[in-house]
Structures are given as structure tokens and as C-alpha cells.
C-alpha positions as CSV (number, residue, x, y, z in Angstrom):
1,X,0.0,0.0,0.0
2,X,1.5,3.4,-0.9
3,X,1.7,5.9,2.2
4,X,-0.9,8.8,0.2
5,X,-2.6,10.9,2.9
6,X,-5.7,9.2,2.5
7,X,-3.9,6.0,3.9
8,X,-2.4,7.6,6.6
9,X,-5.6,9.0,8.0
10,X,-7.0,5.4,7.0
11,X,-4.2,3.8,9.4
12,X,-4.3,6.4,12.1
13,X,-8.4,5.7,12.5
14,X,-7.9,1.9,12.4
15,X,-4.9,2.6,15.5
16,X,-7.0,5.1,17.3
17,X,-8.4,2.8,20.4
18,X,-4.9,1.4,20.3
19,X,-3.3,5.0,20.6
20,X,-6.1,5.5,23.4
21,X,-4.1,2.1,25.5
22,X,-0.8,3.9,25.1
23,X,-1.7,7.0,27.0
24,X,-2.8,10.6,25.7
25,X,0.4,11.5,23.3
26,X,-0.1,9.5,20.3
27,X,-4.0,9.7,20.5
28,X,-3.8,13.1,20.6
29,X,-1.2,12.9,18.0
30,X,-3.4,10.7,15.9
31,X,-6.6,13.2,15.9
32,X,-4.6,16.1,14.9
33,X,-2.7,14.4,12.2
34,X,-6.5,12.9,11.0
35,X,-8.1,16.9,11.1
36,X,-4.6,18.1,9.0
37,X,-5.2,15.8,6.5
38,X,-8.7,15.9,6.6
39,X,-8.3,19.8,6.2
40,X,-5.6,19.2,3.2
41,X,-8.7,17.5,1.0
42,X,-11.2,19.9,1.9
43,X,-9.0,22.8,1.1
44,X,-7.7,21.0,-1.9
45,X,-10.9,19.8,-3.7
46,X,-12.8,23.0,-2.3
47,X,-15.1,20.9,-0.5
48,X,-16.4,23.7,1.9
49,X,-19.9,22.9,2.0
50,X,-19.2,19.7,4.1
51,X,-19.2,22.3,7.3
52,X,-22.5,23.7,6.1
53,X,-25.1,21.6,8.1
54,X,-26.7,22.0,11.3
55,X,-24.6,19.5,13.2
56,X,-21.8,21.1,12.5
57,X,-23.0,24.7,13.6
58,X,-24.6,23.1,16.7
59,X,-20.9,21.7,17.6
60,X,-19.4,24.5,17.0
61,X,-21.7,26.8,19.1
62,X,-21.0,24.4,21.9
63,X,-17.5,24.6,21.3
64,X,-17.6,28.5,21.5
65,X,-20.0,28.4,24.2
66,X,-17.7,26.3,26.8
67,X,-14.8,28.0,26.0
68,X,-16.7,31.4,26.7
69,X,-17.6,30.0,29.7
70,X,-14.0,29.3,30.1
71,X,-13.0,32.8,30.3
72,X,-15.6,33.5,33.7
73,X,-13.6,30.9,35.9
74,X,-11.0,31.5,38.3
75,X,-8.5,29.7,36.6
76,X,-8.5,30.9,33.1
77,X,-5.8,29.6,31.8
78,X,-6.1,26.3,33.1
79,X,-10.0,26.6,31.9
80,X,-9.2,27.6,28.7
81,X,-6.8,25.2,28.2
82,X,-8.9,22.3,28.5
83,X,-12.2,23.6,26.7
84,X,-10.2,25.1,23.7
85,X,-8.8,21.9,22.2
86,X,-12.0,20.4,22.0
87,X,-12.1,22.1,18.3
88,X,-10.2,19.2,17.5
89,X,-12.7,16.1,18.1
90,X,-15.2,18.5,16.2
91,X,-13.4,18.3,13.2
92,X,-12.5,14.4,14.0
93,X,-16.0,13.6,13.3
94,X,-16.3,15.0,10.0
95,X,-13.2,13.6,9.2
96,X,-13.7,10.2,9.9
97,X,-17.3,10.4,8.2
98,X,-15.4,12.1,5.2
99,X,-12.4,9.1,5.4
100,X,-15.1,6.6,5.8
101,X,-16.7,7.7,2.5
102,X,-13.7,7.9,0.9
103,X,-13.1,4.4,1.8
104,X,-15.6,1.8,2.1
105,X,-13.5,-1.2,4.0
106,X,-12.5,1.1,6.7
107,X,-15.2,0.6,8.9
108,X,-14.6,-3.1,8.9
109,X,-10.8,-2.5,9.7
110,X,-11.9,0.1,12.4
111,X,-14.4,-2.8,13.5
112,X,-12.1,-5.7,13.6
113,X,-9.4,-3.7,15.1
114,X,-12.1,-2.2,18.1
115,X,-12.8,-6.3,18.8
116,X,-9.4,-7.4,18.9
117,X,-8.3,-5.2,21.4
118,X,-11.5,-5.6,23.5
119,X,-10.7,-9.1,23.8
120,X,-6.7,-8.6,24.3
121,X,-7.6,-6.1,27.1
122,X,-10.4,-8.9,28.6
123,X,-8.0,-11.6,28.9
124,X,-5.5,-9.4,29.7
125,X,-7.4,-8.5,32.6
126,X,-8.7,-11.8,33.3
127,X,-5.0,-13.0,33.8
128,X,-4.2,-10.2,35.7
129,X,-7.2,-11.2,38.3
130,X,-6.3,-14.6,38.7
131,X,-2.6,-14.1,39.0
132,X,-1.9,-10.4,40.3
133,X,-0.3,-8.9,37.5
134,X,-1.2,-8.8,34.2
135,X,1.3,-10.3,30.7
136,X,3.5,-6.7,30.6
137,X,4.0,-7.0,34.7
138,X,2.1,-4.7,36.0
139,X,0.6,-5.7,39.4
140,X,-2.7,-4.7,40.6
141,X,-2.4,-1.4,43.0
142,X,-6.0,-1.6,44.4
143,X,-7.8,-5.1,44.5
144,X,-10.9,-3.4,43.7
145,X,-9.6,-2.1,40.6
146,X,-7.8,-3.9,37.5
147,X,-5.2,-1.5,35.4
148,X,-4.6,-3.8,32.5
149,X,-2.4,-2.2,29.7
150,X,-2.6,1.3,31.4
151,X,-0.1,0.9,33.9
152,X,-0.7,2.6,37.4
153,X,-3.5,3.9,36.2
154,X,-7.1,2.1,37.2
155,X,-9.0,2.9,34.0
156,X,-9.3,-0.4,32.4
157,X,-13.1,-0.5,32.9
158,X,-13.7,3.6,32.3
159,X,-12.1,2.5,28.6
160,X,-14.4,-1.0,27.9
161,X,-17.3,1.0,28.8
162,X,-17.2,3.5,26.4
163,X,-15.9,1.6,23.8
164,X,-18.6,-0.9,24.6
165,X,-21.2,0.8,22.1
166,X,-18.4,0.6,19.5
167,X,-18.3,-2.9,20.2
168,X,-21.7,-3.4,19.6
169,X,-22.0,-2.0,16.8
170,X,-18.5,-3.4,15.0
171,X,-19.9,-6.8,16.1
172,X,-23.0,-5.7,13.8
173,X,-21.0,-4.5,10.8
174,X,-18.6,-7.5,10.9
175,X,-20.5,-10.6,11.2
């Protein structure tokens, strides 16, 4: 496969709930190299009037409203500084919808990519419950929790559960 931009954004949306595992870096990295690209084609083919819908200007109100609401805090900096960015996951969404029309067997490498590491992170975490610590070595901090793939941190089940819906419906689109 040749390494076009259209690939790359193709690749980086199949690795995204990998890049999620590896901690906030490369998925950040990942959603900012998607929206460049994604903003190279539309500026390229001219292909403004993918922005004109009401979705769009109902995210980007909300975008504008939150970080106004930003600017009222105590902290504004530190306010600012996590409501801003959020720009960036509104453009992800019309990128992915815009890469997934631009290529119709990425959904089912998105999907078989969300299951496998579902069920990597399940039997990881199942071996790390019976023997107290899981394939890479990391032992469990708090019995109550399992930490899996992300280290010290206890967010193994915060991650299934929200990629549970995805789950749902890759198992729906693959099989």
C-alpha cells in the first residue's frame, strides 16, 4: 500500500483505540494528524460545504459556548486550556465520516481492530485477576480495581465501557 494521505488517516483511524491504551500523546497525536489531513482535502478539492449543516453549527456553538464559559472561571488559563482543544474532536467527526466515505473497507478495519483489542484487554485483565499482574507486569495497585495495559492507572473498565457501544456495533457490521 503506498503511504498517500488518504492512507495515513485510513491507518491512524484503524490505530485510534490502540493510541487510546498507550496513554494521551499518540491519540492526541493521531486526531490532529486525522483533522490536518482531513483539512488538506477539503482545502484541496474545495469541498467547503461539508461544514455547512446543522450539526456542525450546533458543535461549533457548543465549542464556542464552553470555551466562553472558560474565560468567567478563576483559573482561566487552566479553563481555557482544556475547553479550547476540544475544536479538534469536532473536526474528527467530520473527518472520519469524510475518510469513511472515501473508503468503504474502513469501517470493517476500524471494527475488527475495536474487537481485537476488546478481547486482548479482557484476557488481559482476566490473567491479571487470577494471578496479580497482568502479561506486561504490572501488578494490581487496588484489589478493587484492575489497570490492565494502562499501567498505574485504574481505568481499564472507564475505557471498555465507552468503547462498549463501538463494540456493539462493529460486532454488527462484521459478522
Amino acid at each position: 500500500m503506498l503511504l498517500n494521505p488518504t492512507n495515513i488517516a485510513s491507518y491512524l483511524i484503524v490505530l485510534l483505540p490502540l493510541s487510546l491504551i498507550t496513554g494521551p500523546f499518540f491519540s492526541d497525536l493521531s486526531v490532529v494528524i486525522i483533522d490536518l489531513i482531513f483539512f488538506y482535502f477539503i482545502i484541496k478539492n474545495k469541498q467547503y460545504k461539508i461544514f455547512n449543516n446543522n450539526l456542525f453549527k450546533f458543535l461549533l456553538l457548543f465549542n464556542i459556548y464552553i470555551s466562553i464559559r472558560s474565560i468567567f472561571t478563576d483559573d482561566i488559563f487552566l479553563s481555557l486550556k482544556s475547553s479550547l482543544p476540544y475544536f479538534r474532536f469536532l473536526i474528527l467527526i467530520f473527518a472520519i465520516n469524510y475518510f469513511l466515505n472515501k473508503n468503504k473497507n474502513l469501517i470493517n478495519h476500524f471494527s475488527k481492530s475495536i474487537i481485537v483489542i476488546i478481547i486482548i484487554l479482557c484476557l488481559d485483565a482476566l490473567f491479571q485477576y487470577i494471578f496479580g499482574f497482568n502479561t506486561l507486569g504490572f501488578k494490581i495497585d487496588n484489589p478493587d480495581k484492575l489497570n490492565g495495559f494502562f499501567g498505574d492507572e485504574a481505568v481499564l473498565g472507564s475505557y471498555l465501557i465507552r468503547l462498549f457501544p463501538l463494540f456493539i456495533a462493529s460486532y454488527f457490521i462484521v459478522f
